[in-house]
Every structure is written in C-alpha cells, then in structure tokens.
Backbone bond lengths (Angstrom), bond angles and torsions (degrees), N, CA, C in turn:
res aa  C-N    CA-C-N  psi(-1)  N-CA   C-N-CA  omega(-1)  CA-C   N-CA-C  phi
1 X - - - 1.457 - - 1.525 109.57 -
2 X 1.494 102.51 150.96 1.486 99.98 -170.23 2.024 109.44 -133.66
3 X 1.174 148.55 139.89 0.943 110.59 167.51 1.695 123.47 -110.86
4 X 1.547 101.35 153.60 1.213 90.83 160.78 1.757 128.98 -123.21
5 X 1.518 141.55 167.31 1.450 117.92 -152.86 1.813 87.08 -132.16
6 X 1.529 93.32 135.40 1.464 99.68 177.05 1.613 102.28 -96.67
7 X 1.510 116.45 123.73 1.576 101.89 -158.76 1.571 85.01 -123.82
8 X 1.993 126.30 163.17 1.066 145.80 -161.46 1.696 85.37 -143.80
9 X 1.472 106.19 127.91 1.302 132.56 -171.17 1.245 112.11 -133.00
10 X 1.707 125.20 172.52 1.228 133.74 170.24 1.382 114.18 -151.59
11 X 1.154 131.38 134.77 1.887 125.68 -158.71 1.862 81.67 -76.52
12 X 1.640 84.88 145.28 1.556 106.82 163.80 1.830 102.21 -79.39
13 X 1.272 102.97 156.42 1.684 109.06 142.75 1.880 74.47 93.43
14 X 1.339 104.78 177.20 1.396 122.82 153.81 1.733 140.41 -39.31
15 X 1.524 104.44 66.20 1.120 112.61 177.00 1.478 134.77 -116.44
16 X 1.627 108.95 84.45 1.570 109.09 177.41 1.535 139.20 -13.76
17 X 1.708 91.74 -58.07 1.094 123.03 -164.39 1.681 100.41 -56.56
18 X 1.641 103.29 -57.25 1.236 107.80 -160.35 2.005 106.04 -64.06
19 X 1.489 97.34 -34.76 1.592 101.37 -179.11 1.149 101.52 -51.05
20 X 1.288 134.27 -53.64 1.603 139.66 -162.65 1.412 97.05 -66.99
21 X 1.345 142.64 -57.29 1.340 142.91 -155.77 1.876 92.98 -76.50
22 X 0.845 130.30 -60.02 1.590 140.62 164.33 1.797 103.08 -10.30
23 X 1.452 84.41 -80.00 1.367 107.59 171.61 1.411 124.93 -33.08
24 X 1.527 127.73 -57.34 1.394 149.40 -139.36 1.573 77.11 -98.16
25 X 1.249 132.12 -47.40 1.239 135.59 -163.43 1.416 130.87 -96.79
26 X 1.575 124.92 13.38 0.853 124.12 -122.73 1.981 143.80 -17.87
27 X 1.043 119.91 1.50 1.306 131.94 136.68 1.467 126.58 2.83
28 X 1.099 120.51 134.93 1.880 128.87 172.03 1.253 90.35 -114.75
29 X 1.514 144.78 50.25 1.144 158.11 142.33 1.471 123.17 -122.79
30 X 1.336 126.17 157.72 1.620 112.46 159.14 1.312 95.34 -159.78
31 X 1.418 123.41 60.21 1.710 115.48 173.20 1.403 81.75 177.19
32 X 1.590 118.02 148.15 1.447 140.19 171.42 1.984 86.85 -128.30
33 X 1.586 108.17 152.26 1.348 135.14 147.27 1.221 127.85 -164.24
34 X 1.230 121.79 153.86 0.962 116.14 -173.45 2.097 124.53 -102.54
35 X 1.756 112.35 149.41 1.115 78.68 -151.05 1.543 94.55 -117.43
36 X 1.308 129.64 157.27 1.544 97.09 -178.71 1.667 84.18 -154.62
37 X 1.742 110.07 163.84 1.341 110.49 175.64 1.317 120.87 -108.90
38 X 1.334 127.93 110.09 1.642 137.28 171.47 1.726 112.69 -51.72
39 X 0.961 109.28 119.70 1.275 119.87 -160.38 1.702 108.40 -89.93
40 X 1.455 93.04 -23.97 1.650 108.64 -166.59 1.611 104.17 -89.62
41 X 1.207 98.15 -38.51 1.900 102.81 -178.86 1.824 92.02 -85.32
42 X 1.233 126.22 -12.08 1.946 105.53 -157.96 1.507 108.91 64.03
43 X 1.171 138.45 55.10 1.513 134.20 -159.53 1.596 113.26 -152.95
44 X 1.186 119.89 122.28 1.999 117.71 168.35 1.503 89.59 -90.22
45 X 2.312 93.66 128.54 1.323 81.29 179.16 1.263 71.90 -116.56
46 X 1.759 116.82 -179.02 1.672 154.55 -163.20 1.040 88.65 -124.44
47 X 1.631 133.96 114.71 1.539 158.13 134.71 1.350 101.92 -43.03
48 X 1.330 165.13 132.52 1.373 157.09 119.61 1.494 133.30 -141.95
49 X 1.441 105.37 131.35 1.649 107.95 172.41 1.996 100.30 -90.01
50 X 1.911 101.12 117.28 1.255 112.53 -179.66 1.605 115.46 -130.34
51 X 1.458 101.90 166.37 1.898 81.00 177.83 1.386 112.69 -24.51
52 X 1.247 123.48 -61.28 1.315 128.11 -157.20 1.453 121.41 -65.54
53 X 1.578 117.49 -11.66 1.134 119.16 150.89 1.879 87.81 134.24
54 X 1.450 121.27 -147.58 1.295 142.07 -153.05 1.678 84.70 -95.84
55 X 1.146 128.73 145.43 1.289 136.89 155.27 1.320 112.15 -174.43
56 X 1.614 114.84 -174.86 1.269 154.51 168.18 1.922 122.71 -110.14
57 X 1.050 105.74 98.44 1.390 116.52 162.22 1.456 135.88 -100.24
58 X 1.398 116.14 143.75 1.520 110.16 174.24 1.544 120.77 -79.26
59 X 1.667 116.69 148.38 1.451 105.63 -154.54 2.213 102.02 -72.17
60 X 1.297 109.69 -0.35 1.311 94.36 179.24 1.984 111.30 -73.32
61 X 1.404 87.32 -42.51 1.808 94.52 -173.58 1.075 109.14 -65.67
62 X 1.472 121.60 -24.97 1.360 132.20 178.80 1.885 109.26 -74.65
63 X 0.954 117.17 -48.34 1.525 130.04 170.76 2.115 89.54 -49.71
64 X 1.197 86.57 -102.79 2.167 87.20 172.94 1.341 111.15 28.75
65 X 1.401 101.13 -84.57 1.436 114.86 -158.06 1.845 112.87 -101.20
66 X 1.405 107.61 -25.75 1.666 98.17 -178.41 1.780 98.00 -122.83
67 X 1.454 108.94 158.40 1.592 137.65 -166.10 1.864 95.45 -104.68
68 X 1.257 120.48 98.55 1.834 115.34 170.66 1.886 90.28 -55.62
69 X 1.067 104.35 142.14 1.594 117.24 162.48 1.605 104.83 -129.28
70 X 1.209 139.34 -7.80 1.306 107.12 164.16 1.993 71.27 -167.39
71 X 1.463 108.35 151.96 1.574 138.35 174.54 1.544 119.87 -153.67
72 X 1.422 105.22 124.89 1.237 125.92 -178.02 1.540 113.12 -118.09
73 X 1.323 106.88 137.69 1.625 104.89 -154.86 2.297 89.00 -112.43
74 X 0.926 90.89 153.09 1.042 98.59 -168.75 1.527 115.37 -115.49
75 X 1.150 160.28 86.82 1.773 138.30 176.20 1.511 114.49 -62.51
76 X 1.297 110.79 132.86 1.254 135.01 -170.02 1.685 102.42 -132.03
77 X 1.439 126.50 160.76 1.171 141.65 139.25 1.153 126.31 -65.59
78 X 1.613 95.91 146.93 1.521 86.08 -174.55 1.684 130.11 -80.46
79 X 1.601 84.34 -2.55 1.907 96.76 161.27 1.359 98.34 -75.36
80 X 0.909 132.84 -58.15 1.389 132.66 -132.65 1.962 95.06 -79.29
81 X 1.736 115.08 -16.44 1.421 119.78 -170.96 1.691 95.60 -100.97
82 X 1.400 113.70 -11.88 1.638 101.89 151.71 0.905 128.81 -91.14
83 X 1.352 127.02 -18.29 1.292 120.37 -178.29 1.593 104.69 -83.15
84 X 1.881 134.62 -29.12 1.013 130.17 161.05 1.572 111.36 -60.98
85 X 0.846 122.87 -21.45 1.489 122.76 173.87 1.587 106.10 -57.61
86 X 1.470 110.01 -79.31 1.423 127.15 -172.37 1.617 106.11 -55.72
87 X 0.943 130.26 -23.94 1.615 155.89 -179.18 2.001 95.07 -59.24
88 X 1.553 98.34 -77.20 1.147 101.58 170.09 2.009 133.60 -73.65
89 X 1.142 102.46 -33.35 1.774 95.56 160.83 1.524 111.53 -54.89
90 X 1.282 117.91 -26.19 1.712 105.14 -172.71 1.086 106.98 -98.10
91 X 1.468 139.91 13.02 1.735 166.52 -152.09 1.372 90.15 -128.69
92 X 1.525 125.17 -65.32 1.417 120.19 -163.59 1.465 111.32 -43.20
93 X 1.572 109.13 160.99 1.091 110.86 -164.84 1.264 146.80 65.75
94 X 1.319 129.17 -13.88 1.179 139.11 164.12 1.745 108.39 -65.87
95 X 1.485 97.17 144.86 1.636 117.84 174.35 2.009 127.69 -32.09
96 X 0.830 112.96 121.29 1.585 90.16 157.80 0.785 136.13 -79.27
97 X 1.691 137.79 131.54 0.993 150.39 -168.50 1.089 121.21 -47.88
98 X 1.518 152.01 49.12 1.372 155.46 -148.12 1.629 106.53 -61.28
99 X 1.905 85.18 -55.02 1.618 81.38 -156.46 2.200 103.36 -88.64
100 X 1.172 90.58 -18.40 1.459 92.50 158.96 1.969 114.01 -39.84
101 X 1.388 94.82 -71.57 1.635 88.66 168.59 1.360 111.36 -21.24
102 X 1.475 109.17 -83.64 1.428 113.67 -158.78 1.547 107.91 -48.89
103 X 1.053 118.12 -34.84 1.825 124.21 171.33 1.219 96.14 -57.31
104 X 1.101 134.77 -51.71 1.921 116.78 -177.98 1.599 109.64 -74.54
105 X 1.019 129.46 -26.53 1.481 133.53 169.32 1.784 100.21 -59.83
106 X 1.321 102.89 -50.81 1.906 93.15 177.02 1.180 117.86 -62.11
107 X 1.537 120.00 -39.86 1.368 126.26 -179.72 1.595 100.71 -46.38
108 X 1.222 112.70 -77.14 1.516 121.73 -167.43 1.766 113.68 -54.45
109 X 1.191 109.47 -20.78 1.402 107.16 -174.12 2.140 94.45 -93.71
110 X 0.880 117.67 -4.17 1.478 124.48 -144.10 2.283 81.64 -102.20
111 X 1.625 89.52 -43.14 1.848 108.36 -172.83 1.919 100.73 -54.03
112 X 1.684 97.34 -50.07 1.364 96.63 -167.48 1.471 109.65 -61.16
113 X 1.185 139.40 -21.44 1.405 134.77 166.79 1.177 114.85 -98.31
114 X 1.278 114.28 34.15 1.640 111.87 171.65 1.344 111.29 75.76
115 X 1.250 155.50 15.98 1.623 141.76 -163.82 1.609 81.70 -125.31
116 X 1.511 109.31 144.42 1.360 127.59 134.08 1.514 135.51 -103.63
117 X 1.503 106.64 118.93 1.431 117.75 -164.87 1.335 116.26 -122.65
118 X 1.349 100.94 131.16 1.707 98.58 176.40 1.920 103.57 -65.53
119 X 1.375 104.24 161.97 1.456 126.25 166.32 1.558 115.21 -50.39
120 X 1.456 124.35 87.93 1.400 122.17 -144.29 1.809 91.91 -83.66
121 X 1.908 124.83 2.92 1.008 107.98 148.43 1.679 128.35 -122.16
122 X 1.180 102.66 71.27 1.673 99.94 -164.49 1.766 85.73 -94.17
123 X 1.373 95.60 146.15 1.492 125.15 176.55 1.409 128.46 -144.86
124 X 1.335 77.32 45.69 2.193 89.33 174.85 1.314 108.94 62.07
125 X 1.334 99.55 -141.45 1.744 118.20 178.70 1.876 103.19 -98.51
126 X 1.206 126.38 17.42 1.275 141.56 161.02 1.637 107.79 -31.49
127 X 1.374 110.24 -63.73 1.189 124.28 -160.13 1.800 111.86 -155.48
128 X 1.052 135.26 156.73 1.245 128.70 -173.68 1.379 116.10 -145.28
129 X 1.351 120.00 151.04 1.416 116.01 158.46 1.467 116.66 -115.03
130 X 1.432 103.79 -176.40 1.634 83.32 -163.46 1.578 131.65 -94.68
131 X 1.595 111.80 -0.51 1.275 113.48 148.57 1.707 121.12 -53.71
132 X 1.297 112.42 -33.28 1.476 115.80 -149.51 1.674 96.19 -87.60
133 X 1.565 104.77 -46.56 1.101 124.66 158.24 2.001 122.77 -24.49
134 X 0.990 102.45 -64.56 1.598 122.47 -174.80 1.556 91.72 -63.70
135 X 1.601 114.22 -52.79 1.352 108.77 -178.22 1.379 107.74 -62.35
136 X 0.862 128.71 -76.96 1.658 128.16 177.41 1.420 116.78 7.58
137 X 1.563 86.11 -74.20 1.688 116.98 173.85 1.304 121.83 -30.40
138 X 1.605 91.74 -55.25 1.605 90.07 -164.24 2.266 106.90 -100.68
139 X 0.963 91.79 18.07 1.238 96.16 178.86 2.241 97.99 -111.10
140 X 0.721 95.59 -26.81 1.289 102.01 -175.98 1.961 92.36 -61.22
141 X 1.187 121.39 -32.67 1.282 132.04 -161.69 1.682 107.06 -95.91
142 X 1.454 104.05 20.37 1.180 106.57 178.46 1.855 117.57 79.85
143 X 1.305 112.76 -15.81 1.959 115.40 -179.60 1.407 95.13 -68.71
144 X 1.640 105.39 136.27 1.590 111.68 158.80 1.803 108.43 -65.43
145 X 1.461 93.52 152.57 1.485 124.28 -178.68 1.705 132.28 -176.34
146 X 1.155 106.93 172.55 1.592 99.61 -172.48 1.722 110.41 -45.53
147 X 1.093 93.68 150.52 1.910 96.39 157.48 1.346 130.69 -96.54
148 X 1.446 108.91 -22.26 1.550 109.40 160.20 1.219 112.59 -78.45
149 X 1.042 136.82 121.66 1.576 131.35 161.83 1.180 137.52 -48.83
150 X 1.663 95.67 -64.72 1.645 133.01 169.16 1.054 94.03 -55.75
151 X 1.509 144.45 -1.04 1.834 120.98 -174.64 1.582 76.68 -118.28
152 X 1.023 148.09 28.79 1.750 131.46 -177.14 1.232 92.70 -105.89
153 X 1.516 104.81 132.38 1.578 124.11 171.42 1.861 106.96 -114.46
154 X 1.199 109.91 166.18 1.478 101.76 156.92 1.377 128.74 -12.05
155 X 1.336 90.66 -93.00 1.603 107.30 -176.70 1.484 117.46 -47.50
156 X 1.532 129.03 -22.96 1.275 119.25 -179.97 1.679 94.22 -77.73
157 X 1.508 120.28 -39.59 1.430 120.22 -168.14 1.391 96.19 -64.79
158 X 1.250 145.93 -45.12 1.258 123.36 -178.37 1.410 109.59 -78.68
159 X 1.797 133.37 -36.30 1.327 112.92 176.82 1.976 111.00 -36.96
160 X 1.425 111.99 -55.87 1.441 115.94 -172.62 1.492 111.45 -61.53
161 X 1.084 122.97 -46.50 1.780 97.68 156.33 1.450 113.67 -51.89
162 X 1.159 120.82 -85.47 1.094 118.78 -157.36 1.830 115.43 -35.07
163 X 1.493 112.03 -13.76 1.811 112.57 177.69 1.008 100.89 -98.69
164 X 1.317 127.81 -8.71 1.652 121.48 172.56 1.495 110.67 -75.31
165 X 1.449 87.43 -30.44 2.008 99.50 -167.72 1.790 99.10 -88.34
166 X 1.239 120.09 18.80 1.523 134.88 -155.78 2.092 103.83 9.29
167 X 1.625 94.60 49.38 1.780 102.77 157.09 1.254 112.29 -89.17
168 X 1.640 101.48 163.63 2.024 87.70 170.43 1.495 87.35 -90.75
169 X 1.720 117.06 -178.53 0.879 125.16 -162.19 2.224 102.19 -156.33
C-alpha cells in the first residue's frame, strides 16, 4: 500500500482569482491537487489543472506560491498508484478549462433564481479544471463520484474524498 493525499489550497501573495473563487464558494480554499510520491525519481510530485493548463509540479514550487489548508491522505495500491500515475502523464498537458469556469459561475448564479442548469460549456476530458481534474483522477481509480464533471465544484470534490475516507463532509 502506498499513499496518496488529495490536498485543497489557496495562492499565497496577491491573488484575485483565488479571493473570488473563495468567495463564490464559500471555502478558505480555491484549488484541489493531488499529491503523490515517485519512488523512482525520490520526488513529491503536485497533480494540478492551473492557468497554465494540466501538469506536474515539484512539492517545493508548489509550497512557493500556494498555502495546503486542509489534506487528506488516501491508501492506494501500488497498482492502483501506477495506473494513477500513467492515468495522469497521458492527462498532462491538456488546456485549462477557462470557459468551464465561467459554466460553473452560470450554474451557481442560474441556483440563485431557482433554475438547474447543466455547464452550458462542458467539454469532456478536452480541458480541465482542477476540481474536475482531482475528480477524474480519482474516479478513474475506481472511487464513486459525480458523473458530470463540468458540473464539479470544490465542495463536490471534497464531498467525494471525504466518502471515500467514509468522513462526513
């Protein structure tokens, strides 16, 4: 058994973005990744969908710029932490979900007047953000979770840890 930790962050220093997502969500978070240790390099790498799109970071650059506010460690196999491995190298690189955002901003603005609306820009595995991302991940690994993607916000990404970890949430 191996573990890996689905962690909820917030950029240090001057970050709009994150105030607004904080905000929209009520949350003292605004970023999920996932974190796991490469055994072959000696290395903590950072899972994350960011402006910059789908990648892999090391946990120092990752420390730098974002604050962990809450991490949940998970046990996995050590099949099951290669196949999330290989899962995510063939993920890397893909787009961030820009306009996805704004599709969850409609959703939630769509709630306050009573309507439920799908994500009027969901685009598969096209592009990701990093709630949807984490979900992906960890559903790819067999954990129940949403089926819309494009409708995953924070809080659903941590409800699904937290039922994997059988916490309430």
């Amino acid at each position: 058994m191996t573990t890996l930790v689905v962690g909820f962050s917030k950029r240090k220093g001057f970050a709009p973005l994150s105030w607004v997502i904080m905000l929209c969500e009520g949350t003292k978070f605004s970023h999920t990744f996932i974190h796991v240790y490469a055994d072959s390099i000696e290395r903590d790498l950072i899972y994350q969908a960011t402006g910059s799109g789908v990648h892999f970071v090391g946990r120092k650059a990752f420390d730098e710029c974002a604050e962990v506010i809450e991490s949940y460690p998970i046990q996995i196999s050590e099949e099951d932490k290669k196949k999330l491995l290989q899962w995510s190298v063939d993920n890397a690189g893909k787009p961030y979900g820009y306009w996805q955002i704004v599709g969850l901003g409609l959703i939630r603005l769509a709630k306050l007047i009573g309507l439920r609306i799908k994500n009027p820009f969901s685009n598969g595995d096209k592009a990701y953000v990093c709630c949807e991302l984490v979900v992906a991940a960890l559903k790819h690994l067999g954990m129940k979770g949403p089926d819309q993607l494009d409708q995953v916000d924070l809080k659903a990404a941590k409800r699904m840890v937290l039922r994997s970890l059988n916490l309430r949430g």
